[in-house]
Backbone bond lengths (Angstrom), bond angles and torsions (degrees), N, CA, C in turn:
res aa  C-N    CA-C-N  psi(-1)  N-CA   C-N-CA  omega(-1)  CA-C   N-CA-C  phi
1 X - - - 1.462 - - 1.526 109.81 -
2 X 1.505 123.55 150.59 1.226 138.24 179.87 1.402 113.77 -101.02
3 X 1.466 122.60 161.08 1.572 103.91 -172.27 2.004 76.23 -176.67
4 X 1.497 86.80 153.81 1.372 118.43 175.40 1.820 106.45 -96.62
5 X 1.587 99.09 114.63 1.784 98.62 169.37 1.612 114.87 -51.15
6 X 1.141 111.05 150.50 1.431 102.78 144.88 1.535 130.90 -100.30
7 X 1.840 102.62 2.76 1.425 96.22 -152.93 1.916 82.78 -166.00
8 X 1.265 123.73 147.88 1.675 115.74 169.52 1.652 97.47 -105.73
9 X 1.289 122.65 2.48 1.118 117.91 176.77 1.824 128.37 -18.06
10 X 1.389 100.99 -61.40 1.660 125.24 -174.22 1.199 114.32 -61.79
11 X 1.689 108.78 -32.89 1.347 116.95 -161.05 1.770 93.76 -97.04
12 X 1.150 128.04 -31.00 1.383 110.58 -164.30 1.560 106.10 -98.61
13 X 1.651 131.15 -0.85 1.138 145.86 -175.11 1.960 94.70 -83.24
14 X 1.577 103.93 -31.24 1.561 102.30 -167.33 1.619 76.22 -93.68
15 X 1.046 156.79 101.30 1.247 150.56 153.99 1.665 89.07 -168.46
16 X 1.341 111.59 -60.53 1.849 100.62 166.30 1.394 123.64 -50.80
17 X 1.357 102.23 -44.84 1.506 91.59 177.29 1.405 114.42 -70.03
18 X 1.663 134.47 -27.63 1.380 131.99 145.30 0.980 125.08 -39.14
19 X 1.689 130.51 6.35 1.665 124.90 168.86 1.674 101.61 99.97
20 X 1.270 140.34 -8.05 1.113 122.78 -173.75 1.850 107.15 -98.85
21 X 0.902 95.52 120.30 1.905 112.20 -159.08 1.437 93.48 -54.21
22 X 1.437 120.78 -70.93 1.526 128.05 -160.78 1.446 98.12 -112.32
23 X 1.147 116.87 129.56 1.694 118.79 174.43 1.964 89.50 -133.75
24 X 1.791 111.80 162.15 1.364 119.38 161.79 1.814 85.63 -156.36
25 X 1.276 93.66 174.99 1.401 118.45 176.52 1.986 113.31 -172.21
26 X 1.312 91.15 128.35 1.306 127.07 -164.43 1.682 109.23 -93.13
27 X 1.443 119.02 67.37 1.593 113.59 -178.19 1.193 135.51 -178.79
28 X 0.934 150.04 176.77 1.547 167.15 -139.80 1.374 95.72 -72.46
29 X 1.436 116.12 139.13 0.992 149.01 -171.41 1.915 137.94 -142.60
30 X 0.790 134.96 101.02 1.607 119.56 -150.92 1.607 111.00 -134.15
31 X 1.552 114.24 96.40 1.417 123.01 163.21 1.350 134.13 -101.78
32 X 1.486 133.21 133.43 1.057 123.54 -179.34 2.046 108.99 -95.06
33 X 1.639 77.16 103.59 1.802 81.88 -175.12 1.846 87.98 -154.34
34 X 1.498 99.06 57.68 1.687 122.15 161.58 1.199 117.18 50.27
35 X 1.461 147.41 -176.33 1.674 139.65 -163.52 1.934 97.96 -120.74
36 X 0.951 120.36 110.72 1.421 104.76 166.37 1.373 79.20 -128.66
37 X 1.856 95.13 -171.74 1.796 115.23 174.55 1.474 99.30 -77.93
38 X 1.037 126.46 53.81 2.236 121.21 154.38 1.543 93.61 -164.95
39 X 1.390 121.11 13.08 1.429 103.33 -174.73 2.049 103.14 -146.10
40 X 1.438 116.02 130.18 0.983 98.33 158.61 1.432 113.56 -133.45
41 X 1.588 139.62 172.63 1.370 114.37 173.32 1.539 135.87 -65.59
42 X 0.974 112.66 -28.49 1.629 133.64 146.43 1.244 141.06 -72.88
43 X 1.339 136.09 89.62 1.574 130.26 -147.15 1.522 94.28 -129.93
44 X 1.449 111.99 178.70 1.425 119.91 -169.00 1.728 98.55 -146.81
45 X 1.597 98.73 88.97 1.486 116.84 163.23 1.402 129.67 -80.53
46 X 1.019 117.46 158.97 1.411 128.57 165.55 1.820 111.64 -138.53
47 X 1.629 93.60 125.62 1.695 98.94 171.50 1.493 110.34 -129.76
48 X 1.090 107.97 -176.76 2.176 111.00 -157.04 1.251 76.65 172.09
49 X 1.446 94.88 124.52 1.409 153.09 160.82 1.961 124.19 -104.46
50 X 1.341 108.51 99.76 1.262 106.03 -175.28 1.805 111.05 -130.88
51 X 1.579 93.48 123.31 1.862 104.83 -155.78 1.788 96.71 -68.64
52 X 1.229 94.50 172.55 2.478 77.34 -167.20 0.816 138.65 48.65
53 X 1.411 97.42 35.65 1.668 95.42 -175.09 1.467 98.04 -147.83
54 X 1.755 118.40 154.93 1.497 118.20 -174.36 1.634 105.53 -104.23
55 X 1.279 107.81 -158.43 1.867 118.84 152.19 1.618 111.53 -68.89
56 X 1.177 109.85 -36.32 1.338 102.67 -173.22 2.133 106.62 -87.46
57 X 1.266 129.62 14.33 0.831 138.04 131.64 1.485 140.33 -66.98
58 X 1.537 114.73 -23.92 1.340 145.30 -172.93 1.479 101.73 -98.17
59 X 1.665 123.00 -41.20 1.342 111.40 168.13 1.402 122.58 -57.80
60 X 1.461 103.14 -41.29 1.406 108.68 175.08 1.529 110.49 -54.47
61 X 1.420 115.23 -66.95 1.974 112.19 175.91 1.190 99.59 -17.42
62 X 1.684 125.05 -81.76 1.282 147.53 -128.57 1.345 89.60 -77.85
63 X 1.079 129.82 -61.20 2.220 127.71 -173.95 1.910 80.92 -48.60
64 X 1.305 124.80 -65.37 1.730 112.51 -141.60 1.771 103.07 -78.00
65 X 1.059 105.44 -16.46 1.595 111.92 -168.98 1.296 114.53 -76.66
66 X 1.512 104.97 -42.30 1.773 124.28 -172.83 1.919 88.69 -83.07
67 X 1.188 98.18 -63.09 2.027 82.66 178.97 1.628 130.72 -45.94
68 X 1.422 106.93 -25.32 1.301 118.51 176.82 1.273 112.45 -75.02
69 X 1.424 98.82 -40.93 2.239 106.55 179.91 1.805 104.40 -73.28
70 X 0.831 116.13 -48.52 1.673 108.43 159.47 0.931 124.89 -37.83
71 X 1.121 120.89 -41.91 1.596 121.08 -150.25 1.718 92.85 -94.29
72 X 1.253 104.48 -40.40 1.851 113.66 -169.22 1.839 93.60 -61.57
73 X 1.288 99.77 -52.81 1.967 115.49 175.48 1.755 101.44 -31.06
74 X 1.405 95.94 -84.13 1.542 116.73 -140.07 1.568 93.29 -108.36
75 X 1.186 136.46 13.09 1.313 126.20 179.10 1.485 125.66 64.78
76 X 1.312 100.35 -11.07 2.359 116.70 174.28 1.059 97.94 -111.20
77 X 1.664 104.18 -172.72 1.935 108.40 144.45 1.415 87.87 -106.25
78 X 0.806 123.19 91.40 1.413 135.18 160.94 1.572 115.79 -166.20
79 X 1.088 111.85 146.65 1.696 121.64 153.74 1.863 133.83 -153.51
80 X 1.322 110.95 155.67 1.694 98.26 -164.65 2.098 87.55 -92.52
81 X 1.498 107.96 135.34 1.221 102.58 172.73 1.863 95.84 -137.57
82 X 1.403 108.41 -177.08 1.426 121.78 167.13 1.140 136.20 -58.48
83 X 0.906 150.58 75.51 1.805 137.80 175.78 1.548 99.08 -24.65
84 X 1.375 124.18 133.37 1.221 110.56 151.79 1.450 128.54 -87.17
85 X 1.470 110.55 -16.85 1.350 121.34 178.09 1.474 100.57 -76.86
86 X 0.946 128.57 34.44 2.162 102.67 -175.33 1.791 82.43 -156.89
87 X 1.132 109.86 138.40 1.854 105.83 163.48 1.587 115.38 -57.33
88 X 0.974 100.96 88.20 1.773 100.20 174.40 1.136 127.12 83.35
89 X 1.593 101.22 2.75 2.194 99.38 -172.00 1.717 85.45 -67.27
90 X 1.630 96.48 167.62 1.251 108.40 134.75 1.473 126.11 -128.60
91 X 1.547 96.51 -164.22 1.547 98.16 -153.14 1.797 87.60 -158.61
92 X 1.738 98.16 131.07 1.293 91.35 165.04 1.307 128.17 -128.24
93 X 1.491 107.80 124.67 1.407 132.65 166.45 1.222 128.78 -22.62
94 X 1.315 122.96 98.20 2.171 122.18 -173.50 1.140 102.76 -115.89
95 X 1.701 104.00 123.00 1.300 105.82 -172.43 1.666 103.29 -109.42
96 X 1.664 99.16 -12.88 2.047 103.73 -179.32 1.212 112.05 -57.06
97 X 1.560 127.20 -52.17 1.537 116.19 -172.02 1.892 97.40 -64.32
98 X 1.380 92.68 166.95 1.779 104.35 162.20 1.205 113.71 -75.89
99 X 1.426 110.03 127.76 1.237 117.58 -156.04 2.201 102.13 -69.31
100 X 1.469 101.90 155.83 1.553 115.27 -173.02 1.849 95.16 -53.65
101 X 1.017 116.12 165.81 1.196 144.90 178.50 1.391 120.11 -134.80
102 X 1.142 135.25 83.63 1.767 140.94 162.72 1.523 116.74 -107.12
103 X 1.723 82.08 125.85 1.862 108.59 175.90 1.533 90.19 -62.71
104 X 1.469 92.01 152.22 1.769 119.10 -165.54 1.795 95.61 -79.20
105 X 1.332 115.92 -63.64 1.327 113.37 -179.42 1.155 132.10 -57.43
106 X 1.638 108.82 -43.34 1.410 121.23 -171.18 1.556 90.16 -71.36
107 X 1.356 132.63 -55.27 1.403 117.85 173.13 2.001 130.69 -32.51
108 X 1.140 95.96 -39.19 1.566 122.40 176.56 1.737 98.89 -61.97
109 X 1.584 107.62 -55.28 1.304 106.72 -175.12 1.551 125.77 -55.95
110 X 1.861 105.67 -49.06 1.438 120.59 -156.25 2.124 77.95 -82.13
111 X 1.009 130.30 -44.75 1.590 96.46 165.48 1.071 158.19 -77.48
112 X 1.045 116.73 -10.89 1.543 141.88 -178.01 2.132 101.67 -86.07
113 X 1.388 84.44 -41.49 1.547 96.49 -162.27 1.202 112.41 73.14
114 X 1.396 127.64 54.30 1.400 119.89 172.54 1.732 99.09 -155.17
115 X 1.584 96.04 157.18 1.644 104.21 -166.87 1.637 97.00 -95.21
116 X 1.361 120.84 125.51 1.257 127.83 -175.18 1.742 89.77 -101.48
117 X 1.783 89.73 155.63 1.177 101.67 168.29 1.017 139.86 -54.28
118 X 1.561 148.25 -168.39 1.671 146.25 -178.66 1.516 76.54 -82.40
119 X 1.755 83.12 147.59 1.688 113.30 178.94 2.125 90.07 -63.75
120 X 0.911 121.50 -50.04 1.069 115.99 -172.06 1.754 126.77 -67.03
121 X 1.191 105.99 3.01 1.397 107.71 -162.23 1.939 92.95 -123.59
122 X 1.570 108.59 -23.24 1.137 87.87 179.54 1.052 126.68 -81.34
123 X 1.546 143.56 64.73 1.627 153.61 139.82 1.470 93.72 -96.54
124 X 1.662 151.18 -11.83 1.093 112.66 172.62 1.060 118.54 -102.04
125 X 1.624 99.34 -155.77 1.746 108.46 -156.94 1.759 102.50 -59.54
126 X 1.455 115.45 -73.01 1.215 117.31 -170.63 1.340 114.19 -36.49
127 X 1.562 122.93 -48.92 1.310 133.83 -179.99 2.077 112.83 -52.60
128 X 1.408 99.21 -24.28 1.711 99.96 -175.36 1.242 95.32 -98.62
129 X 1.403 138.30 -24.59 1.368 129.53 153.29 1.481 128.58 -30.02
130 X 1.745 92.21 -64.94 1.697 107.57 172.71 1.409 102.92 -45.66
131 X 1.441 122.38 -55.65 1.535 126.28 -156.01 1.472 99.92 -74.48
132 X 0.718 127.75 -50.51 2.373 114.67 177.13 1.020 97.96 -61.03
133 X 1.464 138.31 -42.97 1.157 122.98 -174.12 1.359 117.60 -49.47
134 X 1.472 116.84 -69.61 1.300 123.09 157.44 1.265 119.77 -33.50
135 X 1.070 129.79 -70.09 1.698 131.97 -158.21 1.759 92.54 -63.15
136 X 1.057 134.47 -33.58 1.715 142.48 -175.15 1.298 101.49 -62.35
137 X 1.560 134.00 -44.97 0.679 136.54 128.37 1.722 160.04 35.64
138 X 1.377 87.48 -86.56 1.466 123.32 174.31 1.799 97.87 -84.93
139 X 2.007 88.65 161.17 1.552 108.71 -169.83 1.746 105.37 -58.59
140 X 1.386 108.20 -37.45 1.225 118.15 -178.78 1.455 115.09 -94.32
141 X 0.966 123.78 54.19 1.627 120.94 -169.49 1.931 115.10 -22.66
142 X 0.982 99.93 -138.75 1.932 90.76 -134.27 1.562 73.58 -103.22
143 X 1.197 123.40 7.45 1.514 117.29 171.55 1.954 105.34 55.15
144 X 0.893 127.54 35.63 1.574 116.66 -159.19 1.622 120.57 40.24
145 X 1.384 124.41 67.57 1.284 137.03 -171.13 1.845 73.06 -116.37
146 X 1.168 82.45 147.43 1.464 116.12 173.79 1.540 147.27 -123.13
147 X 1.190 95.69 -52.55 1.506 140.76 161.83 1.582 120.69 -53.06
148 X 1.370 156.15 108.07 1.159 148.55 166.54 1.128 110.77 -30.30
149 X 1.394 124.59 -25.67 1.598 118.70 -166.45 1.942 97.08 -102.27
150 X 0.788 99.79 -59.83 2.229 105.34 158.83 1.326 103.09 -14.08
151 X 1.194 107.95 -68.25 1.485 133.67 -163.32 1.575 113.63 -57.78
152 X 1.496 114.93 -50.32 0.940 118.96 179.00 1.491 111.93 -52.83
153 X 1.876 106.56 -69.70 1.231 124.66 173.80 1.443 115.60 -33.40
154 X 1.372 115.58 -48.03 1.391 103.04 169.80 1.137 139.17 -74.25
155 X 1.806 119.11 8.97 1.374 115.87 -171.03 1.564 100.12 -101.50
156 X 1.964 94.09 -45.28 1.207 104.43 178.42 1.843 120.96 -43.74
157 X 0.968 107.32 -55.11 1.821 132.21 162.80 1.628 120.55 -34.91
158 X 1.548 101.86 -28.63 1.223 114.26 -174.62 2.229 107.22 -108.50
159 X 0.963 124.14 -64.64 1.569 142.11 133.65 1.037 137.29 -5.74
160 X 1.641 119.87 -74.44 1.166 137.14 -168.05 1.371 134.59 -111.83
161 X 1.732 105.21 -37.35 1.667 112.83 178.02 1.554 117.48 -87.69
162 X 1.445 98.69 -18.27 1.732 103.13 -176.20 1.725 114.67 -73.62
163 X 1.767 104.97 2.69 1.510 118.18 -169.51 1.483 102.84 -113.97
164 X 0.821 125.46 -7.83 1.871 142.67 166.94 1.431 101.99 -50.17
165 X 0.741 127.61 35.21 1.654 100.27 -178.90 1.611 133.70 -83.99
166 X 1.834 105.64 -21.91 1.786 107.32 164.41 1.724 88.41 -81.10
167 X 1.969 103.94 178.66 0.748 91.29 174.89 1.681 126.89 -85.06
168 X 1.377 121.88 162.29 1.856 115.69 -154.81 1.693 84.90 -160.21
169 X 1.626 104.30 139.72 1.204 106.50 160.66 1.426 89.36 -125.55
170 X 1.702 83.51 137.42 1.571 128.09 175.13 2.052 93.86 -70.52
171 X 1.333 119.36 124.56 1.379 99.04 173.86 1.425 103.87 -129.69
172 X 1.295 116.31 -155.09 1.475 143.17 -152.28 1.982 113.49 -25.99
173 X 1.790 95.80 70.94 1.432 113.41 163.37 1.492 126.35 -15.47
174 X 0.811 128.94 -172.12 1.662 129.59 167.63 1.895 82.22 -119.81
175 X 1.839 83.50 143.80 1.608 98.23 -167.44 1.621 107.78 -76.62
176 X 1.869 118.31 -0.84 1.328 109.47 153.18 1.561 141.78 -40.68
177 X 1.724 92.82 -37.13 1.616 124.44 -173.85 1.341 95.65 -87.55
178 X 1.468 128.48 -25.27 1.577 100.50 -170.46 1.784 106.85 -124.03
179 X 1.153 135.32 105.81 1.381 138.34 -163.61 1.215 112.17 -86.93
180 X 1.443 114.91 -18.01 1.769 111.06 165.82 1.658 103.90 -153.62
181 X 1.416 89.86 69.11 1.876 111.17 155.70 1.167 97.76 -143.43
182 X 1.877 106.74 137.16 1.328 113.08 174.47 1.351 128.57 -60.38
183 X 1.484 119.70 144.44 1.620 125.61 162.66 1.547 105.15 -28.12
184 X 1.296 108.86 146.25 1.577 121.11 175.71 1.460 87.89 -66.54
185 X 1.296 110.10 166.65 1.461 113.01 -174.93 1.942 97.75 -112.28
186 X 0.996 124.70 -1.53 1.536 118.51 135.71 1.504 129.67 -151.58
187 X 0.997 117.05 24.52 1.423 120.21 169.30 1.961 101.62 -110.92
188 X 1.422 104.62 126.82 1.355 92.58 -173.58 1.148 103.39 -102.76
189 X 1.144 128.83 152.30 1.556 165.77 102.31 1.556 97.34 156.31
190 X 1.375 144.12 14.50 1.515 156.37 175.18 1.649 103.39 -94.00
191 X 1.295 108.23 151.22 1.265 112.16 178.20 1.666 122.32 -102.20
192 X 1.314 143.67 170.48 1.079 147.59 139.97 1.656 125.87 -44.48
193 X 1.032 115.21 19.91 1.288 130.81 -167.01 1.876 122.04 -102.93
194 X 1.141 104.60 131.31 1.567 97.84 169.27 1.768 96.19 -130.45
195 X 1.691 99.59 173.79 1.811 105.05 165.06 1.560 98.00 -164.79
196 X 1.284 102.51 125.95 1.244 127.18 -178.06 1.209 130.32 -52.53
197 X 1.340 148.87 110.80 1.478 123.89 -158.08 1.571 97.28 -142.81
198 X 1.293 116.78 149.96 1.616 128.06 -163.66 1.197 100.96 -154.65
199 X 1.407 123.03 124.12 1.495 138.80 -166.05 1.354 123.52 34.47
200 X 1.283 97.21 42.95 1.814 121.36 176.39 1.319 92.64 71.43
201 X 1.264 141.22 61.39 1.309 123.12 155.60 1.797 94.94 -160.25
202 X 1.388 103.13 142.94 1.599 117.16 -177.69 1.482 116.16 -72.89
203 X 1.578 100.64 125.04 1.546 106.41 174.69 1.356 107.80 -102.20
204 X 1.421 127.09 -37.64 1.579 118.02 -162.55 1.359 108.83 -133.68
205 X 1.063 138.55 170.05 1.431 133.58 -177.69 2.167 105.42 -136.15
206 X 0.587 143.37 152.60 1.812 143.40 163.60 0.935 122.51 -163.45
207 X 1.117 134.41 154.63 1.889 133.49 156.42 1.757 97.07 -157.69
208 X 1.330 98.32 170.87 1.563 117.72 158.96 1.215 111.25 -62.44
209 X 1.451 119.08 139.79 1.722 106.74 -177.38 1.007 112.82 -119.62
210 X 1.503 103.30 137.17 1.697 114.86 166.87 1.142 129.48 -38.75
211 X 1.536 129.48 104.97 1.418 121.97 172.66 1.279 127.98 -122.67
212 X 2.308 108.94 45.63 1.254 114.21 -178.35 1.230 93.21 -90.30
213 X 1.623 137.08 134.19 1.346 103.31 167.29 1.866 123.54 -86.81
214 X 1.283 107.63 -1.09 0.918 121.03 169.24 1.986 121.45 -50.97
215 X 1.627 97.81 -57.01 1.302 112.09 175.25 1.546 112.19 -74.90
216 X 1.374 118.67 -7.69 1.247 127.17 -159.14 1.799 96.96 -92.23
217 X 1.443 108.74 -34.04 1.566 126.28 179.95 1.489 98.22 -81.40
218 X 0.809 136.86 -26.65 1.552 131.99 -167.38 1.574 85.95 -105.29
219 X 1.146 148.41 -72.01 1.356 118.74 -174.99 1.357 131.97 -67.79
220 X 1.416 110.39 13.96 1.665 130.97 169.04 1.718 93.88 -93.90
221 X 0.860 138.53 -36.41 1.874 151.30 -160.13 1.559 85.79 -79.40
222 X 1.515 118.79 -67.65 1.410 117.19 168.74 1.574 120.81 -40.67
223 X 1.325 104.52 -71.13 1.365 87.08 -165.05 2.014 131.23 -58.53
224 X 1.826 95.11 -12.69 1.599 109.83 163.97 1.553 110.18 -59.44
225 X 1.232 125.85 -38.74 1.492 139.26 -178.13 1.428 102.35 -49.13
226 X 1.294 96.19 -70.82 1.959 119.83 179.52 1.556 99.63 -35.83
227 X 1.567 113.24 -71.35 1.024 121.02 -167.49 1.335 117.61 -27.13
228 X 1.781 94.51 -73.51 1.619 116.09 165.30 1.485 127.37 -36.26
229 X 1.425 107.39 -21.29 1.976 103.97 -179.01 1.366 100.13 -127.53
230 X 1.893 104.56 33.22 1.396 108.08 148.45 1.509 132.16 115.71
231 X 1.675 112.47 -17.73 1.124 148.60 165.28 1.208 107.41 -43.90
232 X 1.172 140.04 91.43 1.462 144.72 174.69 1.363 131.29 -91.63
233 X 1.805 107.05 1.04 1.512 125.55 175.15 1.645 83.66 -115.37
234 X 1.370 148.26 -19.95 1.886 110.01 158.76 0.656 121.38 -31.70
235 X 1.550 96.47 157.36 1.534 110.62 -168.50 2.086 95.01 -95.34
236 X 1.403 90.68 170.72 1.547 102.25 -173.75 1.658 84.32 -103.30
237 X 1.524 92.06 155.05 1.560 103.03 179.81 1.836 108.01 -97.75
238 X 1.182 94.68 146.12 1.984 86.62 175.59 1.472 105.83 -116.54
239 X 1.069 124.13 114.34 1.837 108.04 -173.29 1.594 119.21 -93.76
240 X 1.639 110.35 -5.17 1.507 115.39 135.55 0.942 147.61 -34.43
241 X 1.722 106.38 -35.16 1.318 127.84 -160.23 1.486 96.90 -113.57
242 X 1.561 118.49 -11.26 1.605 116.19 162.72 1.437 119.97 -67.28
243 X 1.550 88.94 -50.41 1.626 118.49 177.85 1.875 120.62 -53.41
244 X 1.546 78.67 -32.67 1.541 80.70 173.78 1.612 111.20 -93.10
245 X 1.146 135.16 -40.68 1.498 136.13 150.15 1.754 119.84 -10.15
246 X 1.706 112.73 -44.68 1.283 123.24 -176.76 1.704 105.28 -76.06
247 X 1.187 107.00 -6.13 1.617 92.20 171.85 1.827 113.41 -95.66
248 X 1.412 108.29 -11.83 1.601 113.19 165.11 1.649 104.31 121.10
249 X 1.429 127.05 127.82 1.336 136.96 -157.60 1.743 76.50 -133.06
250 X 1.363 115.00 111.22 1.517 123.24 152.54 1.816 111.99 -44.44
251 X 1.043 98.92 159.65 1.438 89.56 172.89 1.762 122.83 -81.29
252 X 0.789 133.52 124.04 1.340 137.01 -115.79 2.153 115.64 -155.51
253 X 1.289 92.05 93.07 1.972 89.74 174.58 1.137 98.94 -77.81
254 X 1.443 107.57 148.99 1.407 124.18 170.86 1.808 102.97 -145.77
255 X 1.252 118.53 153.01 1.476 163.61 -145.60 1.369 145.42 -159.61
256 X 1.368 123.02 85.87 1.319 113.14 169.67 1.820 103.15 -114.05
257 X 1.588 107.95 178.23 1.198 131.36 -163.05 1.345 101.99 -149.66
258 X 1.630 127.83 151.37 1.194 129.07 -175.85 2.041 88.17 -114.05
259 X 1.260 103.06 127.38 1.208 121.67 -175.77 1.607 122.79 -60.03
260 X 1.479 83.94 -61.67 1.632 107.71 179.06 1.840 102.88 -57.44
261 X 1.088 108.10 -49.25 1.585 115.36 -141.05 1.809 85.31 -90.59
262 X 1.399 107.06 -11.31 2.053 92.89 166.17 1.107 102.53 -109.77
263 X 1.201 119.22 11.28 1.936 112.81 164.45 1.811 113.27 -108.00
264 X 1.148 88.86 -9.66 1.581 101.08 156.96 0.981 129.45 -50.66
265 X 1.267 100.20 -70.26 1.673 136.94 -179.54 1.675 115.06 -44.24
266 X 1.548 83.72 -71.77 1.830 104.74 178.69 1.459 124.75 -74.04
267 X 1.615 106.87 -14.05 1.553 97.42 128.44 1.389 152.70 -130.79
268 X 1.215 94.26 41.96 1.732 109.60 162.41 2.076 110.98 83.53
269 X 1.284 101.99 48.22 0.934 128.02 -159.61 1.593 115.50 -98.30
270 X 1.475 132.53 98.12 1.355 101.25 -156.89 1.834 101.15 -103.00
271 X 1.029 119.67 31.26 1.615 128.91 165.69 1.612 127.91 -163.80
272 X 0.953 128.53 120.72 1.526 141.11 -164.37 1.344 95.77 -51.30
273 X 1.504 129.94 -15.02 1.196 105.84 174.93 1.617 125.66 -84.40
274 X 1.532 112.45 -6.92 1.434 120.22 160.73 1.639 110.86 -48.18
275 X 1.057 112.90 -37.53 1.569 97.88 -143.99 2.070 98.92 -111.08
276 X 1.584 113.55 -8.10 1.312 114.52 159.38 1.352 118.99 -101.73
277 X 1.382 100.35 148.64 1.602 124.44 -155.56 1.659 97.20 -73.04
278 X 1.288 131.03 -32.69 1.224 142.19 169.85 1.261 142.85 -138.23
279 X 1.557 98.84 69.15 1.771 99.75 -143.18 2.007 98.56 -77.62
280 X 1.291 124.94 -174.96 1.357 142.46 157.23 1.265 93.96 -44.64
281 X 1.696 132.94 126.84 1.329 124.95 131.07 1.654 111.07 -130.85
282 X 1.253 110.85 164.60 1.500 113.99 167.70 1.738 115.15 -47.08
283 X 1.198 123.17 142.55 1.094 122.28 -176.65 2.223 102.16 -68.73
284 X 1.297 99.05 157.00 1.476 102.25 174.28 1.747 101.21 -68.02
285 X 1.522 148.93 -176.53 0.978 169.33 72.20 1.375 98.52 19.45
286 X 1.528 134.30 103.16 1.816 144.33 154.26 1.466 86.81 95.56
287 X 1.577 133.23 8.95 1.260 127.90 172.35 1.382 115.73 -75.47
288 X 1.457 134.94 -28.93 1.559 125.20 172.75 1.157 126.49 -48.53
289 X 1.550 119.66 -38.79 1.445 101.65 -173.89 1.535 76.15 -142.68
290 X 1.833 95.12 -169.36 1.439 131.00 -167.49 1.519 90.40 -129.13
């Protein structure tokens, strides 16, 4: 059977562990997660994989990479773009300082105003209690999120990311949200993970990556669970990609970026369909067939 990626993630992680230190790839990508203005089914990613290296190697890329594309743009690290949240304000984008840094939970906390459970405890029951409660809550209710990890995403989504607007990485997730980024190396149950977000909406995603394959099969076992009680953003498990883990994954940052949706941005773009060559549209009237 044939099938459309959503992601080269799997495939270029088994290429590090094949000995090649630094790998990236520049390309096509295809999810069905509906057409709005930040989303189309066809997108144009880029991810990089670099062996010795953490998330906090990847922050560094992401601050020097995005300042460099500005600067080549607009002649600063700066530029004046749109708010999308406000009718027409703008707002301008600074990419010279180092970009803000906000913990994932404590962010959750200082908005909501409420003390969430240990990062480690929230996959259980009591803990998904707390979370509908909350998300029920909110202007946008829990949307049918189900899942502790749903749940999260949807509060955070609702709370926390729509207030991003310089650039800010969102960091070290609860390791519910991340199924192959390593354990923080001392805060437990949070991940090594950050994702970049610019006028409340996500440009980049990274963490240190998991290369037990042991833990890597058990949080593939999880995310089938999720799936099963409804989770429709789990992740799919690859057991190739376990199999390939047992021959040894250096320790290893990894990074992708949504292409389209930071050329959007940086040029003042108020729908992803400006900036792809063939985005989703409604068919014309006598346009279906011939």
């Amino acid at each position: 059977d044939l099938f459309l990626r959503v992601a080269p993630e799997l495939y270029l992680k088994r290429l590090v562990i094949g000995g090649l230190s630094r790998v990236y790839e520049v390309g096509k990508a295809f999810r069905n997660e509906g057409v709005d203005a930040t989303h189309n089914p066809e997108f144009t990613s880029v991810e990089a994989y670099q062996a010795f290296a953490d998330y906090t190697d990847m922050m560094t890329l992401t601050e020097e990479l995005l300042r460099s594309i500005c600067i080549d743009l607009h002649g600063k690290p700066s530029c004046e773009v749109t708010d999308p949240a406000s009718s027409g304000g703008k707002v301008i984008l600074d990419f010279a300082p180092a970009f803000a840094r906000v913990d994932y939970i404590q962010a959750l906390e200082d908005a909501s105003g409420k003390t969430f459970p240990p990062a480690e405890e929230l996959g259980s029951p009591d803990a998904t209690k707390f979370l509908l409660s909350l998300a029920q809550g909110l202007t946008n209710g829990a949307g049918g999120a189900k899942t502790g990890a749903a749940l999260i995403d949807r509060i955070a989504g609702q709370l926390v990311e729509p207030e991003l607007k310089q650039p800010t990485l969102l960091m070290h997730h609860p390791l519910l949200l991340s199924p192959l980024a390593r354990a923080h190396r001392s805060r437990p149950g949070v991940s090594e993970r950050f994702e970049l977000f610019m006028l409340g909406r996500e440009v980049a995603n990274a963490y240190s990556e998991l290369g037990d394959p042991r833990e890597q099969r058990r949080r593939f076992e999880d995310q089938a669970q999720a799936r099963a009680d409804g989770d429709d953003e789990a992740v799919r498990g690859v057991a190739s990609f376990v199999d390939a883990l047992e021959y040894g994954l250096p320790p290893t940052g990894g990074w992708g970026l949504g292409v389209d949706r930071l050329c959007m941005m940086l040029l003042d773009k108020s729908s992803i369909r400006e900036v792809c060559l063939f985005p989703v549209m409604r068919p014309l009237p006598g346009e279906e067939s011939l």
